[in-house]
N, C-alpha and C positions, 0 to 999 in steps of 0.2 A: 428399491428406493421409490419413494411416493413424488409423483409427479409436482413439478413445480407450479404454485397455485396463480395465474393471473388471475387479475380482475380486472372489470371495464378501466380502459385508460380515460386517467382523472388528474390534468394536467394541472400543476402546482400555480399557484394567484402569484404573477410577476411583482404584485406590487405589495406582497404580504412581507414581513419581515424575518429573514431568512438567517439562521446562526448558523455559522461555519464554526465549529472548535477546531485549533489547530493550524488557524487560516494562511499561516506563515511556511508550513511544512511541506516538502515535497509533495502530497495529495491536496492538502487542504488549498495551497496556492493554487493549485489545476483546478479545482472545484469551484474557485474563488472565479477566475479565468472564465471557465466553461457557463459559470451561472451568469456575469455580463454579460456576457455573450449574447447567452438566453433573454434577457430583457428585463433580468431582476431587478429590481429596483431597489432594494431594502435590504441589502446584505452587513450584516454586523459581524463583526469579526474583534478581537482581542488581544494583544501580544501577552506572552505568559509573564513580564513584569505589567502588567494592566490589572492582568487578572489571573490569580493563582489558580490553575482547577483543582491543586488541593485542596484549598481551603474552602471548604463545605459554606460553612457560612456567605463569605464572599461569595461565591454560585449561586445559591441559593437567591442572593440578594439581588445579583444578575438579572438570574430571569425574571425574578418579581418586575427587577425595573424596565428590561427589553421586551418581555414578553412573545418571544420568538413564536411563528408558528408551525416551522419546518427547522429542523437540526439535521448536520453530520457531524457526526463525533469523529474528527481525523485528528485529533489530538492523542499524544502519546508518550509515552520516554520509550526511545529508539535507539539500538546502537550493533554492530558487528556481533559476529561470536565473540571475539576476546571481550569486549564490554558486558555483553550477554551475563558468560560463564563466571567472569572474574566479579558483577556485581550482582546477583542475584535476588538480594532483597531489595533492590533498591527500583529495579524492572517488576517483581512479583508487587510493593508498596504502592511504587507510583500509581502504576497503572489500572489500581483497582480504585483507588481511591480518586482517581479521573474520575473513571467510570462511573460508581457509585456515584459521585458529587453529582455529575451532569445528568446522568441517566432520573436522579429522586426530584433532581431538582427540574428536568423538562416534564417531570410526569405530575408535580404541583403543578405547573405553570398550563398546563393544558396543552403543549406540543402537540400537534395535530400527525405529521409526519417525521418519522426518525431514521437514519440510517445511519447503524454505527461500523466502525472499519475496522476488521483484525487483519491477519495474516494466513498465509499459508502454513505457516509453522506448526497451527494449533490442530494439524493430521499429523497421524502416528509416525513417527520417525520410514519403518518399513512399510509403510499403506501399499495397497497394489496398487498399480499404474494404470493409467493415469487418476489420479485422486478424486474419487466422488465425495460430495457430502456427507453421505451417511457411515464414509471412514470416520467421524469423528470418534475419538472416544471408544473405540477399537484396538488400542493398542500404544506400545510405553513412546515415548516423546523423545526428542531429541535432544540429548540431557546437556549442553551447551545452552541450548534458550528454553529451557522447560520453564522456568518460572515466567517470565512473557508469555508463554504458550498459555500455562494455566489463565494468568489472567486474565489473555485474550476469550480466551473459552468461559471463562467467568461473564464476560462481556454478552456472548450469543446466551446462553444460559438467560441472563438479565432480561433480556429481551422475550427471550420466548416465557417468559414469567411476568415478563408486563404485559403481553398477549394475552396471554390464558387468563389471569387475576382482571385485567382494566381493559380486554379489548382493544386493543391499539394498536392500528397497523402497523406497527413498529417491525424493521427488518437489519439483516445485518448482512455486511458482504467483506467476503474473502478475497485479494487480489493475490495474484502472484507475482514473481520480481516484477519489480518498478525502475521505471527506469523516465529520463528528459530534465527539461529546464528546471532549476531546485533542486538539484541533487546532492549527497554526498559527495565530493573528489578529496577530500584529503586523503594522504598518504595512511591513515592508520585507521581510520571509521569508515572508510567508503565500501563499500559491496563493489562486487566484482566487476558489472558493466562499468560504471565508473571507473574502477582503480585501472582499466584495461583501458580506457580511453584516456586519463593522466597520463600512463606510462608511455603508451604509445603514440600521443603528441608531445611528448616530452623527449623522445627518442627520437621523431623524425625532427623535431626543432632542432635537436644536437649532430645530427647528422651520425648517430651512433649504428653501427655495423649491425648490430642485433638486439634483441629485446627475450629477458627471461622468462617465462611466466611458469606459475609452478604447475606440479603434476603432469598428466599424459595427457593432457587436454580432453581424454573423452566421456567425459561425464555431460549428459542432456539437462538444459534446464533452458524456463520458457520465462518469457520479458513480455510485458505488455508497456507503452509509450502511456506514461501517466493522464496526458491529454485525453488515450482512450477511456482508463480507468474512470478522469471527470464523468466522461460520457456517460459512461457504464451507471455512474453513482444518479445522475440526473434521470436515467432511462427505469433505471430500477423505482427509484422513488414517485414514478409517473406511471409505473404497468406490472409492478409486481409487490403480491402481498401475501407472505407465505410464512410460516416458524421455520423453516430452514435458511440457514447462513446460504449466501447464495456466492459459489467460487467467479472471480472474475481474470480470466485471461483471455488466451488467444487460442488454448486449445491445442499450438503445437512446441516443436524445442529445437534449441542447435546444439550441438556441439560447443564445449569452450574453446576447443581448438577452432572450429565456423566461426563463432564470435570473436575470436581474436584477430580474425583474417578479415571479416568486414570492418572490425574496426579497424585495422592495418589500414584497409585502402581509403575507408574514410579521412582518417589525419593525412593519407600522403606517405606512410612509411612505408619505403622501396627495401629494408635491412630482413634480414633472417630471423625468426621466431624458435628460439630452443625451448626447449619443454625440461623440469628440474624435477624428475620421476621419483627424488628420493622427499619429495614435499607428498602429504597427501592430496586424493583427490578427492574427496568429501564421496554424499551418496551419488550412487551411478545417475539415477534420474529423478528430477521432479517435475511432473505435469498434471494439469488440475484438468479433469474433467468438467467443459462449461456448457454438459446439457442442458444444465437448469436453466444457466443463460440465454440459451440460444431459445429455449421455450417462453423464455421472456420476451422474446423479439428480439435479442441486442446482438453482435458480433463488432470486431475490434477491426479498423479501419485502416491504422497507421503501419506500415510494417516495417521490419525489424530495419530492414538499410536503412529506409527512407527515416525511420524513429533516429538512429544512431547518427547520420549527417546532422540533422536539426540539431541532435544534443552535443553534437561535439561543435558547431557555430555557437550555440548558447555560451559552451566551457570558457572557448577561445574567447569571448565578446566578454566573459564575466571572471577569467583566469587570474588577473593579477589584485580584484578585491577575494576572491576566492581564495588565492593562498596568503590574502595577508594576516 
C-alpha cells in the first residue's frame, strides 16, 4: 500500500461558506457541531424537503446561488440490513444520484475543498483483518448491502476521477460503526450499539430479571463516538490530500458480548444477559486498519465507555420525542 500523501497543513477560511449535505444526519449534525465549534462562520446546510439532492436541477441551481467553498457530502439514504437487502434499488438509485448531483454540481461551482463520506461496507465482505484501503475492490461484497456498497464506491471512484481529470484536492473517508447523539434507536432500523442501549434502558426501567440479545456474543467489531469522526472529517480536510479513501476509526474492537456489558452498566442494569445462539452472529470481525489516519496526524479521543455514557444521557434526555 502507497503511503498516505500529506501536505503542508492549510487551515480552512473560518469565515468562507461552508456546505454540509446531510447536515441533519447522524455525521453531518457532528460536523455541523464540530465546525461551530471551529469558528466557522458561514455554514449552509439544507433539510431534504428544502432541497431535493435528487434533483439535479435544483443542485445545480444551489450551488450557482450559495457558492460553497468547502463541502462534505454526509448526505445519503441509510438503513439496517433488512432495509439494505429488501430495497435495493432504491439504496443503489438514490445514492448515486446524490452523489452525481452534488459531486457535477461542486465541481461547476468551483468547490475548493471536498470530503465525501462512505462506509465501511464498501471492503470485501471476507478482507483480511484488520481492513486496509487497498482491500478495495479485492473481493465479492456483502450481498445484504451490496447495492449501497457499489454506490459508495461509486462515490471514491468519482473523486479520484475529479483528481486526475480537474486536479482537485478532493478526498473521501471511510468511518466505521458510528455511534452518539443523532442516532438511530428504533426498535427495527437501529444498528446494534443503539438497539443495545434501547433494550437495555428499557429493561433496567422495568425492572426486568434479564435481557436477550441474539447470538454468542463473540463476534469483534470497532465503534468510533461520531464527535471523533467530526474531528477526523475537519483534520483530514486541513492535512491530508491523497486519491485514497482514507479509513476513519479507532483502530481497536470489543466483543458484542463487552459491549453489551458496558452498556449494561452504563443504563444501571443489575438483570442477567442470555445469549439466543440459535440467532446468527453475522462476520466474526470487522476492523479498519487507520494507518493512513494516524500518518495524517489524527487518532480518536473519546473512548468506548466514556462515548456510550454521553450517548445513553443524550437517549434518556431525547427518549420520548425519539419514540414518538
Amino acid at each position: 500500500m502507497t503511503e498516505a500523501i500529506a501536505f503542508e497543513p492549510t487551515p480552512l477560511e473560518r469565515d468562507a461558506t461552508f456546505y454540509v449535505a446531510g447536515h441533519r444526519g447522524l455525521v453531518g449534525s457532528a460536523i455541523w457541531r464540530k465546525l461551530e465549534a471551529e469558528g466557522f462562520t458561514n455554514l449552509v446546510g439544507r433539510s431534504s424537503s428544502e432541497l431535493d439532492l435528487k434533483d439535479r436541477e435544483a443542485v445545480i441551481a444551489f450551488f450557482r446561488e450559495t457558492k460553497p467553498k468547502y463541502v462534505v457530502l454526509a448526505a445519503a439514504k441509510v438503513g439496517g440490513i433488512l432495509a439494505n437487502n429488501t430495497y435495493p434499488v432504491d439504496f443503489l438509485s438514490d445514492n448515486l444520484r446524490i452523489q452525481v448531483n452534488v459531486l457535477d454540481a461542486a465541481l461547476e461551482a468551483g468547490v475548493d475543498r471536498l470530503l465525501f463520506l462512505g462506509s465501511s461496507c464498501i471492503y470485501p465482505k471476507f478482507a483480511e483483518q484488520p481492513i486496509r484501503e487497498d482491500s478495495l475492490l479485492t473481493g465479492h461484497l456483502e450481498p445484504t448491502n451490496d447495492a449501497y456498497a457499489i454506490a459508495k464506491i461509486a462515490g471514491i471512484m468519482h473523486i479520484q476521477a475529479i483528481r486526475r481529470q480537474y486536479g482537485k484536492p478532493w478526498i473521501s473517508a471511510m468511518p466505521t460503526n458510528l455511534y452518539g447523539p443523532g442516532d438511530n434507536f428504533s426498535p427495527t432500523g437501529s444498528h446494534v450499539l443503539p438497539a443495545l442501549i434501547r433494550r437495555y434502558d428499557e429493561a433496567a426501567r422495568n425492572g426486568d430479571a434479564s435481557v436477550v440479545n441474539w447470538g454468542t456474543g463473540s463476534p469483534r467489531r470497532e465503534f468510533l463516538h461520531v464527535d471523533d469522526m467530526a474531528a477526523a472529517c475537519l483534520h483530514l480536510l486541513e492535512n491530508y490530500d491523497g486519491p485514497s479513501q482514507v479509513n476513519v476509526g479507532t483502530g481497536s474492537d470489543v466483543t458484542i458480548k463487552e459491549l453489551a456489558q458496558i452498556v449494561a452498566d452504563a443504563v444501571g442494569f443489575e438483570g442477567e444477559t442470555e445469549w439466543d445462539i440459535s440467532k446468527p452472529d453475522g462476520t466474526p470481525q470487522k476492523l479498519l486498519d487507520v494507518s493512513y489516519l494516524a500518518d495524517a496526524g489524527w487518532t480518536s479521543s473519546i473512548g468506548l465507555d466514556e462515548g456510550i455514557r454521553s450517548t445513553v444521557e443524550w437517549y434518556r434526555a431525547n427518549a420520548l420525542s425519539l419514540r414518538g
